[in-house]
C-alpha positions as CSV (number, residue, x, y, z in Angstrom):
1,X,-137.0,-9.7,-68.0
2,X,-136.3,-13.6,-68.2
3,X,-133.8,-15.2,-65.9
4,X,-131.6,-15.6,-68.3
5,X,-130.8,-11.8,-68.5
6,X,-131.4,-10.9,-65.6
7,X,-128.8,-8.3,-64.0
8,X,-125.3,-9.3,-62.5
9,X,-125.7,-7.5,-59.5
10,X,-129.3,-8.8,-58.8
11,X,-128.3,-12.6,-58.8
12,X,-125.3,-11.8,-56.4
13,X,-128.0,-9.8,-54.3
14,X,-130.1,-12.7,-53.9
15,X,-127.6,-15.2,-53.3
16,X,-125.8,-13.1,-50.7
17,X,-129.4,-12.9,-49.1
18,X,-129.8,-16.8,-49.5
19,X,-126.4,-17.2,-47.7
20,X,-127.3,-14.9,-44.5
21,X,-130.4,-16.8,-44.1
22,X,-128.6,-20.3,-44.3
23,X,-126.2,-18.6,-41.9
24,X,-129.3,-17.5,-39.8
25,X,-130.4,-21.5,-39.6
26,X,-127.0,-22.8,-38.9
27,X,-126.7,-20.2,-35.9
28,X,-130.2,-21.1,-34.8
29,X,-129.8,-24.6,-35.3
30,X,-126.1,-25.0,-33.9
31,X,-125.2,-21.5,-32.3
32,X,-121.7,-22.7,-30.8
33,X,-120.8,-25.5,-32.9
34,X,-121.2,-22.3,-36.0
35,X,-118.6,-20.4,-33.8
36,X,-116.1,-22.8,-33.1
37,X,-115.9,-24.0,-36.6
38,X,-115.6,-20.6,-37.9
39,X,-112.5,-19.2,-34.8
40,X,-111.0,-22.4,-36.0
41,X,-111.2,-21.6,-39.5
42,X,-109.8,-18.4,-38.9
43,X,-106.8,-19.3,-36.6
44,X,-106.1,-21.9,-39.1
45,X,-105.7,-19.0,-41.5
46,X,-103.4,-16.7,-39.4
47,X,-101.6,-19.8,-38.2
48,X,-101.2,-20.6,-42.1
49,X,-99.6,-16.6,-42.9
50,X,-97.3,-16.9,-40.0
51,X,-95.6,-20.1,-41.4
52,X,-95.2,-18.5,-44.9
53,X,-93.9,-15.6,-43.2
54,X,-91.5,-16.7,-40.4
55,X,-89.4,-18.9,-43.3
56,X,-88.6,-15.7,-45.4
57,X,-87.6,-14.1,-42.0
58,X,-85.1,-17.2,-41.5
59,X,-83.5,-16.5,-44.6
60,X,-83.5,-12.6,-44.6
61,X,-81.3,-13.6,-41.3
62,X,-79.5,-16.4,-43.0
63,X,-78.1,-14.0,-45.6
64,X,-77.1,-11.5,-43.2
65,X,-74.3,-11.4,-40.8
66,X,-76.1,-9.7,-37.7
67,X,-79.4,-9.6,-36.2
68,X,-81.5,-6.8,-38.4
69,X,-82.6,-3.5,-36.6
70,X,-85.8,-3.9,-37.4
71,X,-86.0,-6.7,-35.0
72,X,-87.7,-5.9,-31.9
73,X,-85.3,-4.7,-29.2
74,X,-85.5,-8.2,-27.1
75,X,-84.4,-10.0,-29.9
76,X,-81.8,-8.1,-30.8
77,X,-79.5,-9.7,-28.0
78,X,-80.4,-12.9,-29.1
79,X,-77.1,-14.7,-31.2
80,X,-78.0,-15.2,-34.5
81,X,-77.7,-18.8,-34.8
82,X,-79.8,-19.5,-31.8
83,X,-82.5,-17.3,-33.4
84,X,-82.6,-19.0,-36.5
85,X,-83.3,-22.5,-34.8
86,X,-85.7,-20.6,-32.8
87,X,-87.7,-19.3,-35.4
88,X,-87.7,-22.8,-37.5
89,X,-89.0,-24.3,-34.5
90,X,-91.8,-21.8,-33.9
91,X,-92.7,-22.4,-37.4
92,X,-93.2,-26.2,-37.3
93,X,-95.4,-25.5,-34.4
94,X,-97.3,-23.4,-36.0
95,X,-98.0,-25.4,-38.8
96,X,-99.2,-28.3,-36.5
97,X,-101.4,-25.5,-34.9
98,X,-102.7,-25.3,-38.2
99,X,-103.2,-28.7,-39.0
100,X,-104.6,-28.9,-35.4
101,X,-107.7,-26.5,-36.1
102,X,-107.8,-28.4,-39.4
103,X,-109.0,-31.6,-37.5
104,X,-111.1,-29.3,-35.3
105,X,-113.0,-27.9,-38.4
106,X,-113.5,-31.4,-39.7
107,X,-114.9,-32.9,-36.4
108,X,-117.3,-30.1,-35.4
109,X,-118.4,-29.6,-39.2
110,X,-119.3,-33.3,-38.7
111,X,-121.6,-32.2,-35.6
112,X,-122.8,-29.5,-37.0
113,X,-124.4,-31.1,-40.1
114,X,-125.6,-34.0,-37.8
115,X,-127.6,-31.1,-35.5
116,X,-128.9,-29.6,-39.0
117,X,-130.5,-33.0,-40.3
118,X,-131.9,-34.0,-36.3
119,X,-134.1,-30.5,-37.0
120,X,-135.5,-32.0,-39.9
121,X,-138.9,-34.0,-40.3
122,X,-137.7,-36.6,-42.0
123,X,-133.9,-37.1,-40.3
124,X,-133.8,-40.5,-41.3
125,X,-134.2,-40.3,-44.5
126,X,-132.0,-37.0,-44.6
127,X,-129.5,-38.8,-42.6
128,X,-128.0,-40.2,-45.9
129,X,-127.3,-36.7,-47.0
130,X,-125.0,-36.2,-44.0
131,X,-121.7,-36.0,-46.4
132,X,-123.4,-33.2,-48.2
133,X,-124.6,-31.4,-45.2
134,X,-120.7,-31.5,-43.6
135,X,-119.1,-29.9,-46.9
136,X,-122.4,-27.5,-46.5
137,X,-121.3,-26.6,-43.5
138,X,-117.8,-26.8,-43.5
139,X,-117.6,-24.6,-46.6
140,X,-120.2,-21.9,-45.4
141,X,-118.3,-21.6,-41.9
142,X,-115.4,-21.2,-44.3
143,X,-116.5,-18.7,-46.4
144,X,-117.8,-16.9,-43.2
145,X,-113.9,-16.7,-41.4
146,X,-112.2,-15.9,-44.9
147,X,-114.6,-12.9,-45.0
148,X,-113.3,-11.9,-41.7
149,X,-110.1,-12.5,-42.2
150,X,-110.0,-10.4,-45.7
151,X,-111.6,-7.4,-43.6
152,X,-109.5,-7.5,-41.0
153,X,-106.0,-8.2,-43.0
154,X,-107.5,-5.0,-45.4
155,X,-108.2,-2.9,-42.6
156,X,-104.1,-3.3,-41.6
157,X,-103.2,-2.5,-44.9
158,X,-104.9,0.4,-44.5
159,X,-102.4,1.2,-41.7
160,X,-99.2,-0.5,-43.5
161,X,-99.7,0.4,-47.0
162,X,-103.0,2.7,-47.6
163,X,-101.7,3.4,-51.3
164,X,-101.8,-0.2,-52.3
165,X,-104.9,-1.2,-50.5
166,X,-106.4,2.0,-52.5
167,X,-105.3,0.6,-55.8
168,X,-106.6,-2.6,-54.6
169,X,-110.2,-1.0,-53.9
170,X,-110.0,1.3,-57.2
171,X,-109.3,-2.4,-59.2
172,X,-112.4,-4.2,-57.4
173,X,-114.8,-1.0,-57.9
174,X,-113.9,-0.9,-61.8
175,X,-113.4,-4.8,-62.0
176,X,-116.7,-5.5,-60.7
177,X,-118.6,-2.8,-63.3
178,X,-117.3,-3.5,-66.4
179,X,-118.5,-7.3,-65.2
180,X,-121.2,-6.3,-64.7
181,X,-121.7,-4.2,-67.8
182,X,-120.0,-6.6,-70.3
183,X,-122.8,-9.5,-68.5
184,X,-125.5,-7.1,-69.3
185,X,-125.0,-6.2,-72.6
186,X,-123.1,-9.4,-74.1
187,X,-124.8,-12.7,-74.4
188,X,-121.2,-14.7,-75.2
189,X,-120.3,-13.3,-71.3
190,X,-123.2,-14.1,-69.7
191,X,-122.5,-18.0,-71.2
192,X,-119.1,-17.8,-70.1
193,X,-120.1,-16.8,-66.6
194,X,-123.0,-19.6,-66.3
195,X,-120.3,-22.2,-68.0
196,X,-117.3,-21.5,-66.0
197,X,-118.1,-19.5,-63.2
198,X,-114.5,-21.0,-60.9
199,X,-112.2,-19.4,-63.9
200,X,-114.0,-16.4,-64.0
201,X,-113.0,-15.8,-60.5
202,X,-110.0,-17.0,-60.3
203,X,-108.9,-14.6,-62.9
204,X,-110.6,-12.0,-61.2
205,X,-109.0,-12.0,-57.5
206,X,-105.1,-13.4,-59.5
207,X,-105.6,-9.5,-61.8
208,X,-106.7,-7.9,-58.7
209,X,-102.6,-9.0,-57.7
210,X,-101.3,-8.5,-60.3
211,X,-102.4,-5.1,-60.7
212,X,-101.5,-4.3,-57.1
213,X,-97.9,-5.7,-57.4
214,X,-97.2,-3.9,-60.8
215,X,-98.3,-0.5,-58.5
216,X,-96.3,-1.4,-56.0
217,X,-93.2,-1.5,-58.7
218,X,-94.1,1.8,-59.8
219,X,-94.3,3.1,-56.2
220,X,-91.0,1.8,-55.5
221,X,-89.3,2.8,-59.3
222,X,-91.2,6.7,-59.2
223,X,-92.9,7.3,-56.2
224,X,-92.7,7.6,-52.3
225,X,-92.7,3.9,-51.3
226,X,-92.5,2.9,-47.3
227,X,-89.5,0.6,-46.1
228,X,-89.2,-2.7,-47.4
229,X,-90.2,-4.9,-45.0
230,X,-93.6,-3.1,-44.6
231,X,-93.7,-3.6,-48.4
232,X,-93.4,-7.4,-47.9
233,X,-95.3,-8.1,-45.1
234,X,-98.3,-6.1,-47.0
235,X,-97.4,-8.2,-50.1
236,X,-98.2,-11.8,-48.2
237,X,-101.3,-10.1,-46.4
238,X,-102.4,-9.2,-49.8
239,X,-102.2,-12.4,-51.5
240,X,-103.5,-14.2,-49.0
241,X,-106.6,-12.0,-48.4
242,X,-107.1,-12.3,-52.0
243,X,-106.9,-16.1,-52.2
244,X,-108.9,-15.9,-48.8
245,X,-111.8,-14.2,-51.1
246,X,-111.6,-16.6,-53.7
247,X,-111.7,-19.3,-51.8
248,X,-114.8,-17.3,-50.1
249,X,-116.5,-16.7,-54.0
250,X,-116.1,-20.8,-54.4
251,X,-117.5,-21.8,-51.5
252,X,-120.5,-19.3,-52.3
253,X,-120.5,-20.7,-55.6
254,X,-120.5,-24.2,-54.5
255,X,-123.4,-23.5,-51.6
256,X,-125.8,-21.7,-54.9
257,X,-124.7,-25.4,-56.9
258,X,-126.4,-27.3,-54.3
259,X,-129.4,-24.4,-53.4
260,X,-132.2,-27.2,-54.0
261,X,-130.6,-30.0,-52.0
262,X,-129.7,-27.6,-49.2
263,X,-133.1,-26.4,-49.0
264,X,-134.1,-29.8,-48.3
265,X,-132.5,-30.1,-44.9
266,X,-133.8,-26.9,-43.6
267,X,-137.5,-27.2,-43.4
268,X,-139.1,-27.7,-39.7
269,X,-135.2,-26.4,-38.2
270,X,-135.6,-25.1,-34.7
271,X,-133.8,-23.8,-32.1
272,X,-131.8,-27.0,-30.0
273,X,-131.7,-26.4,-26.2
């Protein structure tokens, strides 16, 4: 079997393996510089949620004339007004929180890929791949928090909203096999997937919401849906653990782009002090 035909599930085998073992350098190489770039990819990803969030809860209270129920009970004897300024403070200091962890990625990143090319033999002359070996890094600490961030946010679906995140699990299974399929029988696919690998998956993960949305219409229309607000707040965790994946599939794509270049700065690695 040539390259060209060889199965779907096979190439995303090898390059998941090719990613743990660039993981496995970067952890050898840099073991805490890895972790604090990834925690502050991940914070800056909750921090981002909680902004979109807190605005829809300012104008859920806007439109209404008393605090909601639903509130927790030590907010409830809080005056509206004073709430609403409360909240829209808290969520421009989240969003500098965010930006704050942004500017902690960016610097660390930085020493990350300066520790990766110093393990190299020839670090001068690898020295002018440092840009490269940031965005290397930067994106595979990335793709490592989003994956995280994806399980955990799923796993509290599971809790919120376990009918949606079972449609949601039922679209990737059959999703991901008639892909599959279509690449291993069609040679137009297979072309399509080589040439524009980004639009593939972005209309991958933007069905996987639409499809979950349109249930959650039906279960709202027909079936037994849960209360509103759960409904909403699983809606936002949704979409962003599915942009949180594609954003994931990218970086993974953009790490496989730059295999041969990577590869380069990892010969000779070994363990700093």
């Amino acid at each position: 079997m040539t390259e060209r035909v060889k199965p779907l599930y096979q190439r995303i085998a090898a390059t998941l393996a090719w990613c743990i073992s660039l993981g496995h350098d970067f952890m050898t190489i840099a073991p805490r510089t890895t972790l604090t770039v990834q925690v502050a990819h991940l914070c800056a990803q909750v921090l981002l949620i909680l902004t979109f969030f807190l605005p829809i809860k300012i104008v859920v209270l806007l439109g209404s004339d008393t605090v909601p129920a639903y509130l927790p009970p030590w907010l409830q004897g809080v005056q509206k007004n004073a709430l609403i300024v409360g909240l829209s403070v808290l969520t421009v200091l989240l969003y500098a929180l965010h930006l704050g962890a942004g500017i902690v990625v960016n610097r660390y990143a930085r020493a990350g890929a300066r520790a990766l090319i110093n393990q190299g033999e020839n670090a001068s002359v690898l020295a002018a791949q440092l840009p490269l070996a940031t965005r290397v890094f930067s994106r595979f600490t990335r793709g490592l928090s989003d994956a995280s961030f994806a399980l955990m946010a799923f796993t509290g679906l599971l809790c919120l909203y376990p009918s949606l995140m079972l449609v949601c699990l039922v679209y990737f299974a059959l999703a991901t096999a008639a892909l599959m399929a279509l690449h291993s029988r069609h040679p137009r696919i297979r072309s399509i997937l080589a040439c524009h690998p980004l639009a593939v998956c972005d209309a991958f993960y933007s069905t996987g919401f639409l499809a979950t949305f349109a249930f959650m219409i039906l279960d709202f229309l027909y079936l037994i849906p849960p209360p509103l607000y759960v409904a909403l707040i699983s809606l936002i965790v949704l979409r962003q653990s599915l942009n949180r994946l594609k954003s994931m599939s990218q970086d993974i794509l953009f790490l496989s782009s730059h295999a041969r270049h990577i590869t380069s700065m990892r010969p000779a690695a070994k363990r700093c002090p």
